[in-house]
VODOBA-78856 format. One record per residue: x, y, z negated of N, C-alpha, C in turn. Coordinates in steps of 0.2 Angstrom, whole numbers, plus 5000, padded with zeros to 4 digits. Last residue first. Layout:
<nodes>
XYZXYZXYZ ...
</nodes>
This chain:
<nodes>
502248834948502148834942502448784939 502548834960503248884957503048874950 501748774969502448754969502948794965 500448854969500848774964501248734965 500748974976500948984968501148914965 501948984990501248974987501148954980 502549134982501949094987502149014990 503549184978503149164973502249124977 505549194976504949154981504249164976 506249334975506249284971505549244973 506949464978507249394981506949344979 506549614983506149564979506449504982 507849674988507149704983506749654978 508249614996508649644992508149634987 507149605007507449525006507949554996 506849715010506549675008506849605004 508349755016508149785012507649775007 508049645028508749665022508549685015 507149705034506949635032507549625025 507449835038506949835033506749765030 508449815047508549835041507949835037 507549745057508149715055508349735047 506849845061506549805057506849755053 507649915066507449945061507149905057 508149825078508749885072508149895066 506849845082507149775081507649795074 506449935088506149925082506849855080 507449965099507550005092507249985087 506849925109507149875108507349895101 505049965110505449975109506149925108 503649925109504049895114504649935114 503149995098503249935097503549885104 502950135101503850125098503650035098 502150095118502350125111503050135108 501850025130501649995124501750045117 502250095139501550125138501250085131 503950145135503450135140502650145136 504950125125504250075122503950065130 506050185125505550225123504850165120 507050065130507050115122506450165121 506450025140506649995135506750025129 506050135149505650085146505750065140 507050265149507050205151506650175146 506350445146506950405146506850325146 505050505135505450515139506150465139 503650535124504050495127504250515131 502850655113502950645121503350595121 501450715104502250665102502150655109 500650805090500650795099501450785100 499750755077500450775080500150775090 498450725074498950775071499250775075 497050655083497750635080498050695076 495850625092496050635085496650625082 495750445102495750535101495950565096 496950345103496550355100496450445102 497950215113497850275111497150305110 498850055116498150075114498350165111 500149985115499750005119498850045120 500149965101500049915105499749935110 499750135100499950065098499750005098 500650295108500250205107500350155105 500650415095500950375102500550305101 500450525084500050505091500350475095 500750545071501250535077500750515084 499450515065500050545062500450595067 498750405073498350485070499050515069 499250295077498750355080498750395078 500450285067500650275075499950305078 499850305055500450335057500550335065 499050185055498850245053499250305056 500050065056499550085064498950185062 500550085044500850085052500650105056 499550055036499850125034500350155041 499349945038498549975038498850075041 500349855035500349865041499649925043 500649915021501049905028500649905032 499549855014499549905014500249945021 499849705019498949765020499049815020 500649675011500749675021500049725024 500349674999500949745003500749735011 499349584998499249664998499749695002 499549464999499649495003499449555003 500649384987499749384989500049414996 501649344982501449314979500549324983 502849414988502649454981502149414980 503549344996503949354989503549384982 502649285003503049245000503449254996 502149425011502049365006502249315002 503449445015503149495012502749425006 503649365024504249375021503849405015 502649375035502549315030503149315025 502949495040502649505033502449445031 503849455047504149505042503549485037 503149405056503749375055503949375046 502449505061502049435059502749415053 503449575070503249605062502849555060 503649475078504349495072504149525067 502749485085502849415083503249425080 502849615090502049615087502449545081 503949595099504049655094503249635088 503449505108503949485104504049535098 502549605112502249565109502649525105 503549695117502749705112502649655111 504249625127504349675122504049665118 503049605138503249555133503649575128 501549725134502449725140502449645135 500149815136500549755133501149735135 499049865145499649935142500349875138 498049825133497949865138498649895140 497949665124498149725122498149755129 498249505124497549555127497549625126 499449505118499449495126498749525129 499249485106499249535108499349565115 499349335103498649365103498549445106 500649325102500249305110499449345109 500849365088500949405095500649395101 500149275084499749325084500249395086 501049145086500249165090499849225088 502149165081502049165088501449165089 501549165067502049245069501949225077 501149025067500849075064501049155071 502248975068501748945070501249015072 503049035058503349055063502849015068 502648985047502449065047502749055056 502448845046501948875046501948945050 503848825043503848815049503248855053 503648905030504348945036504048895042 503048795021502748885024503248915031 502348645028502848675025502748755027 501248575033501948565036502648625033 500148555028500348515032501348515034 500148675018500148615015500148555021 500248775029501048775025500748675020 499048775035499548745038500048725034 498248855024498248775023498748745028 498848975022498748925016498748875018 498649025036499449005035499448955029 497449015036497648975041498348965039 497149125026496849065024497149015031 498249265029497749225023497549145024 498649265042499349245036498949225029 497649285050498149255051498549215047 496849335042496349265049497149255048 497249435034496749375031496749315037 497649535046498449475039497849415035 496649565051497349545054497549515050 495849605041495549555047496449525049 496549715034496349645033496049615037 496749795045497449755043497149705039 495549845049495949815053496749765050 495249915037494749865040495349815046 496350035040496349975034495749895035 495950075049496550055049496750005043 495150155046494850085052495350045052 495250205034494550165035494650105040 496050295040496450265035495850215033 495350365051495750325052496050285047 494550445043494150395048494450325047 495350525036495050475033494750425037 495850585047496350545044496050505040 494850665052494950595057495550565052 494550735041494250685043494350635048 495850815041495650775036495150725038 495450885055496050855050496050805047 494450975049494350925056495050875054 494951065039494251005039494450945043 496451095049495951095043495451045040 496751025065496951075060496251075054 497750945079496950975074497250985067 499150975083498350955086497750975083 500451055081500051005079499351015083 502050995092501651025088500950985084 502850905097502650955101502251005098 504150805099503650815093503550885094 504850675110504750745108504050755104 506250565110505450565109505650635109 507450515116506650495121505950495117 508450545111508150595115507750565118 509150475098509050445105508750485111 508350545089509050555090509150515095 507050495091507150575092508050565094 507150355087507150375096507250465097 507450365076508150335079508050385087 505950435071506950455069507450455074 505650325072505350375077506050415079 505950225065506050205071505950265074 505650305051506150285054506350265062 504350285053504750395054505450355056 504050155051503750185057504150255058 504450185039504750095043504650155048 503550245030504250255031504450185037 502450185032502450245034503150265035 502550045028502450055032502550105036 503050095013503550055018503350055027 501850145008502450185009502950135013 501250005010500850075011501550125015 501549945000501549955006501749985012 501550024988501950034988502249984997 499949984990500250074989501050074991 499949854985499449894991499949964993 500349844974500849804981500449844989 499449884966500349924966500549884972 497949864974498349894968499049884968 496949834982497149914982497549934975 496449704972496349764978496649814976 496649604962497349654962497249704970 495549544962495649594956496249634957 495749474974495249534974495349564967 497049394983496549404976496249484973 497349344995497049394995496749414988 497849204999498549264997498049324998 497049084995497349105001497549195003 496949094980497549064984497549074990 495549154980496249214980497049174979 494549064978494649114985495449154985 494748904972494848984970495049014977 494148764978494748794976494648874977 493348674986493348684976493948714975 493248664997493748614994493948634988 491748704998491948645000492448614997 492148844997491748824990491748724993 493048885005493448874998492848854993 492348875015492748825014493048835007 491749005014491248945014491648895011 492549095013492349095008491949025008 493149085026493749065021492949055015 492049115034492149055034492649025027 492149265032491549225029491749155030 493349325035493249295027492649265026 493149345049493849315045493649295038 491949395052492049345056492749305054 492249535043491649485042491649405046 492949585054493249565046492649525043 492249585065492949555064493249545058 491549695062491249605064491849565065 492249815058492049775054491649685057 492649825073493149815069492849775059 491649875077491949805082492249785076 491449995069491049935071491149865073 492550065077492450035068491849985066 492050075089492750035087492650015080 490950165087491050115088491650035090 491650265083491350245077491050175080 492350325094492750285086492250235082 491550335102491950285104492450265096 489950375094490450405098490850325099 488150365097488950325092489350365098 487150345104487350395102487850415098 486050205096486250225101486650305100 486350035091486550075090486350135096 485749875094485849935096485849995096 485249775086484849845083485049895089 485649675094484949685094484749765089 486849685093486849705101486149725099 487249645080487249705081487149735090 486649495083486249545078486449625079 487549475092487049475092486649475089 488749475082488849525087488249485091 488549385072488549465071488649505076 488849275079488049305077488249375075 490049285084489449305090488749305089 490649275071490849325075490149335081 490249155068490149195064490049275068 490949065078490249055078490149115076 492249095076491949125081491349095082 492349055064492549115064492049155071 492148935063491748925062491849025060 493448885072492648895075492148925070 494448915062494448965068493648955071 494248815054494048915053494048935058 494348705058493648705057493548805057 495848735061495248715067494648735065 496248705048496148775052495748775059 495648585047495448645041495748705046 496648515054495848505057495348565052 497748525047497648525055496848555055 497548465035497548545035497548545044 496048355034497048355035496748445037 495148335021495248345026495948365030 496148255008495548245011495548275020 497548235002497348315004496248315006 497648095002497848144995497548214996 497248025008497048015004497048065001 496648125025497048085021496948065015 495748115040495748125033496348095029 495848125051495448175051495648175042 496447975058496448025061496248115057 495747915046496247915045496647975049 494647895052494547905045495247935043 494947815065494747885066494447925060 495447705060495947745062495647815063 494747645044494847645052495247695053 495947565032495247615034495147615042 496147395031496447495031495847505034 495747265018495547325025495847385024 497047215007496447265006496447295014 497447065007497847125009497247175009 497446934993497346955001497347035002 497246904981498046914982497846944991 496346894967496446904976497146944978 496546784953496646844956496646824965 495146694949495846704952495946774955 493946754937494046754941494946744944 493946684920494046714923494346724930 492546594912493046584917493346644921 491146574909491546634906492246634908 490746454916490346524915490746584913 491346344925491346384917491146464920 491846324937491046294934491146334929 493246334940492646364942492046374943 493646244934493746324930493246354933 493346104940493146144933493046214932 494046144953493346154953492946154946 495346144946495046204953494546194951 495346024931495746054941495146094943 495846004918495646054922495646054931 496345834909496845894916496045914919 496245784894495845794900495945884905 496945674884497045754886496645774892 495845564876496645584880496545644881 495845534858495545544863496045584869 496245414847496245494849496345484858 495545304837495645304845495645364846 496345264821495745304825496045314832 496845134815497145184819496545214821 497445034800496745044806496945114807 498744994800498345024796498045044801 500244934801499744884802498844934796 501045044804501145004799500544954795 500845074817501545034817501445014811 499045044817499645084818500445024817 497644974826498144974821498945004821 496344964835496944964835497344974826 494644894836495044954833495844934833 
</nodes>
């Protein structure tokens, strides 16, 4: 037994006992070193396809719609080869083509919007506002856009308005036909285009570069047209143009629906001249072209006109006046 400084028995306290590595290691309830090592990157072809924040890359989501448009499209157009139809005239078989084409644009958007759990009517078509104030006051802009440009060419002497064609009942029907086909045709159009492709490009790459991705290739699309000039088709990619203006201000796409259903309505049946190179039986009016390709259209119409440009020029303005206030795509304005 040892003894303190002041000679008083000392109890022997015990040394300090240093922990090392392999102690703290043994203890059961010892908490783990942290890992400081660098976490595996994912592979590159997880990485190619997918991101963290978006999942599938918007690239590859418009890829996915376009094929899974044209799957869609050539089942229904081998089920409708299998009932074959027989005894249809050539209209009613156009409105036929023309519904497998709107059936081949929204069946896919609906699959993928149950895939990336997001509400069908961000991609700029919401069904409680069908056929309602944007559609109509479309509507009226296309109809007037179109007298206007016809307007310019009358006063330009390269158009003539020669009377009327059909008359009463019959009248009436081919303009119901037509405001049917025409409408079925402008939703397929603005949905595959400016609906669900332009939604998910604009979240890879912004809406204006988007649209002008977009507006070029569904003028080139109209290269398959019969009668097509590159006029027309530069002319087809300025109205694209226009109506992702549209969208972007009024927040969906009804007015463009209503626009462009109301245009192509006007240009066959109203005014009889061709559109996009295409002419319809049944029309109202009997309208004549005369005078240099350039300003009359030729075989494309008033849309190979260099006049629509003037007009469209002014209706972009005029648009632009009206409604200035951005509302597409909406989870950027909330």
């Amino acid at each position: 037994m040892s003894t303190d400084g002041f000679g008083n028995p000392a109890m022997n306290e015990p040394k300090e006992r240093v922990f090392t590595e392999a102690d703290t290691s043994s203890q059961p309830n010892a908490p783990a070193p942290p890992d400081f090592s660098p976490s595996p990157s994912p592979p590159f072809a997880h990485e190619l396809f997918f991101s963290q924040e978006q999942g599938l890359r918007p690239g590859w989501r418009f890829v996915l719609y376009v094929l899974m448009g044209i799957v869609v499209f050539f089942s229904v157009n081998t089920m409708y080869e299998l009932w074959s139809p027989q005894g249809l005239s050539i209209l009613w078989l156009r409105l036929l083509g023309e519904l497998q084409y709107l059936v081949s644009g929204f069946v896919p958007a609906l699959i993928l919007s149950r895939l990336e759990r997001r509400p069908f009517d961000e991609y700029g078509l919401p069904l409680r506002r069908a056929l309602g104030k944007y559609f109509w006051i479309g509507a009226v802009w296309g109809f007037l856009s179109l007298s206007c440009l016809l307007l310019a060419m009358r006063i330009a002497g390269i158009v003539s308005f020669q009377g009327v064609s059909v008359y009463g009942i019959r009248a009436l029907k081919f303009a119901a036909f037509y405001a049917a086909m025409f409408l079925a045709v402008a939703l397929f159009e603005e949905f595959s285009v400016r609906g669900y492709p332009l939604f998910t490009l604009t979240q890879g790459m912004g809406f204006w570069p988007a649209a002008v991705f977009m507006s070029v290739l569904f003028g080139a699309i109209h290269l398959g047209n019969a009668g097509e000039n590159w006029i027309g088709v530069l002319g087809a990619a300025s109205i694209g143009f226009f109506f992702c203006l549209t969208l972007r201000r009024t927040g969906n796409l009804w007015f463009a629906v209503g626009f462009h259903a109301a245009w192509d309505w006007a240009e066959t049946y109203f005014y009889a001249v061709p559109d996009s190179g295409q002419m319809f039986p049944g029309h109202l009016l009997r309208t004549s072209f005369h005078g240099p390709t350039l300003l009359s259209g030729g075989t494309v119409g008033p849309e190979g006109s260099v006049l629509l440009f003037v007009v469209l020029a002014v209706t972009w303005v005029a648009f632009d006046r009206l409604y200035p206030r951005a509302k597409y795509p909406r989870q950027q304005f909330n």
